[in-house]
C-alpha atoms as a printed R data frame, in Angstrom:
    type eleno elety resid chain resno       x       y       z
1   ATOM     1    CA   UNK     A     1 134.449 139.802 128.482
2   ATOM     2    CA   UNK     A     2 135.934 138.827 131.510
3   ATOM     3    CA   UNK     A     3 134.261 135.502 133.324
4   ATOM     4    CA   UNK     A     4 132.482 136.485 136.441
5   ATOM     5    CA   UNK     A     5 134.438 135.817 139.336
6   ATOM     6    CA   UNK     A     6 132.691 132.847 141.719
7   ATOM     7    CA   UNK     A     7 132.214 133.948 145.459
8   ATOM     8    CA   UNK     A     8 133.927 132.229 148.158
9   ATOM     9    CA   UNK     A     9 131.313 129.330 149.734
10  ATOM    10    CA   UNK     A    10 130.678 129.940 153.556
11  ATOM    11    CA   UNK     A    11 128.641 127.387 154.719
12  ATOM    12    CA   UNK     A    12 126.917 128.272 158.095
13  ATOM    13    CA   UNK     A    13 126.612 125.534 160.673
14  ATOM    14    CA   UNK     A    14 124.238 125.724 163.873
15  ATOM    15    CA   UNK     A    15 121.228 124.445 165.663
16  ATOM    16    CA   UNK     A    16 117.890 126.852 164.399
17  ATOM    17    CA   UNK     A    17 115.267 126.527 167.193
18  ATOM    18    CA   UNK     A    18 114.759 129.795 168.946
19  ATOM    19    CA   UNK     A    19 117.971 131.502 167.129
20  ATOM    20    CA   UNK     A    20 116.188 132.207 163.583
21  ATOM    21    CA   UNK     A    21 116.601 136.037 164.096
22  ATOM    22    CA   UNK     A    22 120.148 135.235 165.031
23  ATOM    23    CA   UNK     A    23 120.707 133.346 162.075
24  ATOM    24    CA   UNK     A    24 118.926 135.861 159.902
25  ATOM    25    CA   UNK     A    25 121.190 138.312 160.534
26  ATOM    26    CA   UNK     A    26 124.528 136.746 160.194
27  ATOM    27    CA   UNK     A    27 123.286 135.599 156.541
28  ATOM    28    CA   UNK     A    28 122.253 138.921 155.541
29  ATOM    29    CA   UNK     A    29 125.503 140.170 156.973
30  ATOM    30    CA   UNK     A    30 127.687 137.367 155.252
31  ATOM    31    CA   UNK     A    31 125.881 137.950 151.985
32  ATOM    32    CA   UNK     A    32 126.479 141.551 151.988
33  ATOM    33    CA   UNK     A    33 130.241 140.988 152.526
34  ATOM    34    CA   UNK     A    34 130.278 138.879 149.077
35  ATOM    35    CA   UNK     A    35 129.929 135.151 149.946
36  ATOM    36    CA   UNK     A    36 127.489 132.729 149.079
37  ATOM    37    CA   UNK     A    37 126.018 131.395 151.974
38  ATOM    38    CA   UNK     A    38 125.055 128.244 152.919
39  ATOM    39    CA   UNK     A    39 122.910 127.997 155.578
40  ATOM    40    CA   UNK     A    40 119.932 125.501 156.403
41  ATOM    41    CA   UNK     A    41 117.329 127.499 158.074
42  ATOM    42    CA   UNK     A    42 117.496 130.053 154.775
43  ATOM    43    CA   UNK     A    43 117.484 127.186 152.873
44  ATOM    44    CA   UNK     A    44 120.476 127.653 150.717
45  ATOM    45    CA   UNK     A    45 122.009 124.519 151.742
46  ATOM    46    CA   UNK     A    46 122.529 122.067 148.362
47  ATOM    47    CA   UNK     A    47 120.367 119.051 148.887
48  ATOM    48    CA   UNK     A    48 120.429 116.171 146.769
49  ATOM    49    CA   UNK     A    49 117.151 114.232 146.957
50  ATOM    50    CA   UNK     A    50 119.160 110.599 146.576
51  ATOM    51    CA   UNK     A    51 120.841 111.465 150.069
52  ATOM    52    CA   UNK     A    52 119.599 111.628 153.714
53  ATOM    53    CA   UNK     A    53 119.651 115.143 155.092
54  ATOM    54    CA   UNK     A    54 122.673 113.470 157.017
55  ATOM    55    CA   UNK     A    55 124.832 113.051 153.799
56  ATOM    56    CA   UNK     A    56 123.957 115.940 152.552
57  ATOM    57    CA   UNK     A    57 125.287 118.086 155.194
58  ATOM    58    CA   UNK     A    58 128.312 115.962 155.208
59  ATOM    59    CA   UNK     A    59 128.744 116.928 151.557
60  ATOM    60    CA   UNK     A    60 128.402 120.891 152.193
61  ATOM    61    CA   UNK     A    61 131.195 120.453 154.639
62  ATOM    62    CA   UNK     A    62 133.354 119.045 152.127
63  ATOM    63    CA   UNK     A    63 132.374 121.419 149.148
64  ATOM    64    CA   UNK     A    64 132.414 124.665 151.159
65  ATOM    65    CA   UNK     A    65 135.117 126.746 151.345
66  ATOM    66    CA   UNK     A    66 134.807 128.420 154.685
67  ATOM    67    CA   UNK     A    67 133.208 127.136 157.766
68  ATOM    68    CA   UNK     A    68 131.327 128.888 160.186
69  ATOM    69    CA   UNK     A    69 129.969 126.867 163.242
70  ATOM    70    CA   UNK     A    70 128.098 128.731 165.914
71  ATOM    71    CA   UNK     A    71 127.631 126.290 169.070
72  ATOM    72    CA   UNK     A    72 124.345 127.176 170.882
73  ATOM    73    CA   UNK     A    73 122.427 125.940 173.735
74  ATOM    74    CA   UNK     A    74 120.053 123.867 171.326
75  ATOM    75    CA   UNK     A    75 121.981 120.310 170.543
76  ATOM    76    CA   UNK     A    76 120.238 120.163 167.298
77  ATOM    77    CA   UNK     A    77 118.135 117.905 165.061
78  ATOM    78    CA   UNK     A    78 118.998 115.163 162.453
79  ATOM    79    CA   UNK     A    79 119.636 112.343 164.914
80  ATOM    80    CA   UNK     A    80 118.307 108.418 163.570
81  ATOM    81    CA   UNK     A    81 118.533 107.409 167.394
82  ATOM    82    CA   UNK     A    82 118.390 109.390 170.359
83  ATOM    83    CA   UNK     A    83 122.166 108.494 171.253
84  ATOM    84    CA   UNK     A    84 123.055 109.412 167.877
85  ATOM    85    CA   UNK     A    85 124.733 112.949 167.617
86  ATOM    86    CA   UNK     A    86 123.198 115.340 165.984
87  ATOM    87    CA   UNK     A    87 123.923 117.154 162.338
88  ATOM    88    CA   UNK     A    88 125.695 120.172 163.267
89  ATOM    89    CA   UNK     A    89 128.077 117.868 165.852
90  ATOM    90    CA   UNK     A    90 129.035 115.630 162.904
91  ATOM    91    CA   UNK     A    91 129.230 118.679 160.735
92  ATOM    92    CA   UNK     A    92 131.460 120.389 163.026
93  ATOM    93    CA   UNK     A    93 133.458 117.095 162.762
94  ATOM    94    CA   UNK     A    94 133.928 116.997 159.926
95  ATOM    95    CA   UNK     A    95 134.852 120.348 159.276
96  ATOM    96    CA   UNK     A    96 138.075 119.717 161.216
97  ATOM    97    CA   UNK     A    97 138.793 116.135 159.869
98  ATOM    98    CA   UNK     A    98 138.381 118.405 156.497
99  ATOM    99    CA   UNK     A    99 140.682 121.304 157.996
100 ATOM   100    CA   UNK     A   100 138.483 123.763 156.703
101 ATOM   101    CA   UNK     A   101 139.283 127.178 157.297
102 ATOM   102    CA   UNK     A   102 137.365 127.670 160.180
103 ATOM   103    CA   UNK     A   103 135.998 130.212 162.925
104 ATOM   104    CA   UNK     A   104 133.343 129.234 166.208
105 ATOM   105    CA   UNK     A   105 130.718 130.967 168.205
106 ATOM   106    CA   UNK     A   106 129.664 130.104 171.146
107 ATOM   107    CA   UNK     A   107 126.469 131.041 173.504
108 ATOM   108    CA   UNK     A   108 127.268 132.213 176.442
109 ATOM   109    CA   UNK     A   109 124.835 129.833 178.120
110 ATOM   110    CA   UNK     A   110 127.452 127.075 176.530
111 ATOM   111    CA   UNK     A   111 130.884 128.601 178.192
112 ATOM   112    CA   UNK     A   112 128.727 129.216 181.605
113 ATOM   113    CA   UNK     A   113 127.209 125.583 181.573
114 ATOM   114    CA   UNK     A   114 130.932 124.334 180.615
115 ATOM   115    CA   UNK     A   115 132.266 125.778 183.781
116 ATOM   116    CA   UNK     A   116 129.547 125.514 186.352
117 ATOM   117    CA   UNK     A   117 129.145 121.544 184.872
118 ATOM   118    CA   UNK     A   118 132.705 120.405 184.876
119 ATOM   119    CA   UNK     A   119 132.935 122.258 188.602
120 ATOM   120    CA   UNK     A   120 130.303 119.555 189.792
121 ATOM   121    CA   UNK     A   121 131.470 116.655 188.561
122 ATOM   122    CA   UNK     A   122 135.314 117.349 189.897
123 ATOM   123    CA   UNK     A   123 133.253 118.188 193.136
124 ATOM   124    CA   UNK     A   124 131.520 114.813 192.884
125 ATOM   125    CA   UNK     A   125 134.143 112.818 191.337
126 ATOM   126    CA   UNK     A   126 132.220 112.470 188.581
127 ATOM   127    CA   UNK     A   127 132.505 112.134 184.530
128 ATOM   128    CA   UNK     A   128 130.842 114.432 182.879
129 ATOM   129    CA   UNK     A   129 128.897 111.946 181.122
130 ATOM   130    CA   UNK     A   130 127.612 110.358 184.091
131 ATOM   131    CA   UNK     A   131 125.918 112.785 184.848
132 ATOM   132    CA   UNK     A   132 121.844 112.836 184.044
133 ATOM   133    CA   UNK     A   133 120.450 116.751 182.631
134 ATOM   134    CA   UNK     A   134 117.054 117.596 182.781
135 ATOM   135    CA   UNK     A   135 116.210 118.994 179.042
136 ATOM   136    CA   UNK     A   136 115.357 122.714 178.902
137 ATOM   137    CA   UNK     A   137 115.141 125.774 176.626
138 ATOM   138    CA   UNK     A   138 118.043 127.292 178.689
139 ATOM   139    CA   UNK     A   139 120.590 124.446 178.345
140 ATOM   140    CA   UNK     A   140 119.601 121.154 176.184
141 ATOM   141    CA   UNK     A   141 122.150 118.356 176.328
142 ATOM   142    CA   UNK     A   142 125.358 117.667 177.350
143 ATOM   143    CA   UNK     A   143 126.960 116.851 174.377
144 ATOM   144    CA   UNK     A   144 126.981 120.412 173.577
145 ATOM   145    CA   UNK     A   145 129.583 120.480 175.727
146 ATOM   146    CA   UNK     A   146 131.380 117.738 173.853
147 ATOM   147    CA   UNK     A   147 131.248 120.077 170.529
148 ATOM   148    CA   UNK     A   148 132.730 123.013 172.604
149 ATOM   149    CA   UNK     A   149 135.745 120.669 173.719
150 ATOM   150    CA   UNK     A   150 136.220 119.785 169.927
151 ATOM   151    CA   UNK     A   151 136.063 123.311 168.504
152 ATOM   152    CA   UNK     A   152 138.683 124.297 171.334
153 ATOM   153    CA   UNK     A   153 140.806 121.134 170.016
154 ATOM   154    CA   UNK     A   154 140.626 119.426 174.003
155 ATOM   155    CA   UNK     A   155 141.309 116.548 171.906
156 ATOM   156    CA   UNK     A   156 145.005 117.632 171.508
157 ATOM   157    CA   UNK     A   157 147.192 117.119 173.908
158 ATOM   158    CA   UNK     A   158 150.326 119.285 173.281
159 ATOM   159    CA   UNK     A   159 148.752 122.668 173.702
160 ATOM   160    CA   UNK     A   160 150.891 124.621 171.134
161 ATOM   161    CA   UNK     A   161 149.220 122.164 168.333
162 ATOM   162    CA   UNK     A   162 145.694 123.225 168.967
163 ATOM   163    CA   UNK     A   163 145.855 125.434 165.847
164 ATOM   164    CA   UNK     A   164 142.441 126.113 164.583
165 ATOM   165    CA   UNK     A   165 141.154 126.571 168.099
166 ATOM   166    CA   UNK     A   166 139.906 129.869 168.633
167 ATOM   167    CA   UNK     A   167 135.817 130.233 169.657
168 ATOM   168    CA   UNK     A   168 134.462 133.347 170.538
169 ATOM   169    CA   UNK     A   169 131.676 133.619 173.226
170 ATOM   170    CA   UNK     A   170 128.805 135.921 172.241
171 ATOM   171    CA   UNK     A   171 126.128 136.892 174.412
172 ATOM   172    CA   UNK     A   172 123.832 139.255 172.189
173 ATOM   173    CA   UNK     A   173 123.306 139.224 168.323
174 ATOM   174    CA   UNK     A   174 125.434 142.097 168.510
175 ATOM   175    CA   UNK     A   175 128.428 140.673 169.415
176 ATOM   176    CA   UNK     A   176 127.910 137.718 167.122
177 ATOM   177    CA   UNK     A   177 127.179 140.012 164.208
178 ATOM   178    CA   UNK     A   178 130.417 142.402 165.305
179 ATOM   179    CA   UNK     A   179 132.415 138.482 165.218
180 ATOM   180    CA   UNK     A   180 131.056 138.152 161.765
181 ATOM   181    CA   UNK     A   181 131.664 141.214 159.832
182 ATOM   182    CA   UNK     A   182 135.023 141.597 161.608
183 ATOM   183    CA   UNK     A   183 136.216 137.834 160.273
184 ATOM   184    CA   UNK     A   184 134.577 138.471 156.989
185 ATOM   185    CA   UNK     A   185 134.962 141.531 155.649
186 ATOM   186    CA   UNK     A   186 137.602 141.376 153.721
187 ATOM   187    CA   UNK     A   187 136.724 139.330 150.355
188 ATOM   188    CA   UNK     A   188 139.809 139.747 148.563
189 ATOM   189    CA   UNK     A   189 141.820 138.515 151.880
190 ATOM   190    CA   UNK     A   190 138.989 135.409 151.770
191 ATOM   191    CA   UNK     A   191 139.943 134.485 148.278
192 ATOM   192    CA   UNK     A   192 144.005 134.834 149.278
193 ATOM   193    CA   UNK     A   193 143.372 132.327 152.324
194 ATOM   194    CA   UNK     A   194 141.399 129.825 150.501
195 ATOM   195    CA   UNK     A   195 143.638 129.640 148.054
196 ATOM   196    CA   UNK     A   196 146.821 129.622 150.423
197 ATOM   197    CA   UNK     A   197 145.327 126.859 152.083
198 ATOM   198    CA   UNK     A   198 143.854 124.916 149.561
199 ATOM   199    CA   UNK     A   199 146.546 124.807 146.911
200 ATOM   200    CA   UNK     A   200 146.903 121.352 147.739
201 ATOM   201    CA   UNK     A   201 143.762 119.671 147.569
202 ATOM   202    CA   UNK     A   202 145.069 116.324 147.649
203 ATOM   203    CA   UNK     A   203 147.148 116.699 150.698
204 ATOM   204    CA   UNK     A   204 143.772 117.733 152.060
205 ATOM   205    CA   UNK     A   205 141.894 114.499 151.227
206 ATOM   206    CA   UNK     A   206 144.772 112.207 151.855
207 ATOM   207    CA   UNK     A   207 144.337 113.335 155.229
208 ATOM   208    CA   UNK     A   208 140.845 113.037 156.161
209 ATOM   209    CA   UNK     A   209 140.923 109.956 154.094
210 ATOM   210    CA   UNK     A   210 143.714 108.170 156.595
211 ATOM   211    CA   UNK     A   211 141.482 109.208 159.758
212 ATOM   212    CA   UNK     A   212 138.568 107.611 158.131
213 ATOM   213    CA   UNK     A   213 136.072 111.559 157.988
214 ATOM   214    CA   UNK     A   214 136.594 111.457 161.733
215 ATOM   215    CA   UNK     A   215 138.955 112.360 164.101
């Protein structure tokens, strides 16, 4: 008897407060397709008790296969200190040092506060973190901003490098579900990526290793 073949690992990577019905449709959707999700507000997410919630993340990230990270206007939770960043911007991180095969999402509230913020502060000769936001349900920090201009690979300079740059704004759970199925669909094209991609595993970690997990 043949051994069952193992489905592809997509590990799911957002904020949850305000977005569960959001997030419970993409993992229905994503589970339909043939993946086994990993997702924390479903709680499918492997903990190990010995780690923080921190490390543990960090470890999904590196065990996953695929990586989808869905940047909303909620920073997130996990942080030790108040300046620290939160889980899903380290995990989004790390997902890149990792060069996981990777796709983004991105509220709309996100791309609009990018634009309308980054306006002011060249109107006011200002950084964009000088400047002081008043917390809110509608936009909640402005280092949400800061995981935008990772996913979009800001942090390379020669424009033509920026592979792995491609986020998609959504405005409805519509359109993010349309993103999802669309990207995912095909299972048998998954498998043929990750292991395209991933036939050299140690070229992988030698990698990350050199920049230290961060970039």
């Amino acid at each position: 008897m043949a051994a069952k073949k193992k489905k592809p690992i997509l590990m799911v990577s957002s904020a949850v407060y305000g977005f569960e019905e959001l997030l419970d449709r993409i993992y229905a959707t994503l589970s339909t397709l043939g993946y086994e999700v990993w997702m924390s507000h479903k709680g499918t997410m492997p903990v190990d008790p010995k780690l923080t919630a921190l490390e543990s993340c960090r470890r999904a990230v590196k065990d996953c296969d695929l990586f989808l990270g869905i940047i909303l206007p909620r920073y997130g939770s996990g942080k030790e200190k108040p300046k620290d960043d939160s889980i899903v911007h380290e995990e989004l991180r790390m997902a890149i040092a990792e060069k996981k095969p990777r796709w983004i999402l991105a509220h709309d509230h996100v791309v609009f506060a990018r634009s309308l913020i980054d306006n002011v502060c060249k109107e006011m000769k200002l950084k964009r973190g000088e400047m002081k936001l008043k917390r809110s349900a509608i936009f909640e920090d402005l280092r949400i901003l800061d995981m935008y201009d990772l996913a979009t690979r800001q942090d390379v300079e020669v424009y033509r490098d920026r592979t792995g740059n491609w986020v998609q704004k959504f405005g409805s759970i519509d359109e993010a579900s349309l993103f999802a199925v669309s990207q995912f669909r095909r299972y048998q094209e998954a498998e043929a990526f990750i292991s395209d991609n991933f036939g050299d595993s140690g070229a992988v970690k030698k990698v990350t290793k050199k920049k230290g997990g961060k970039l």
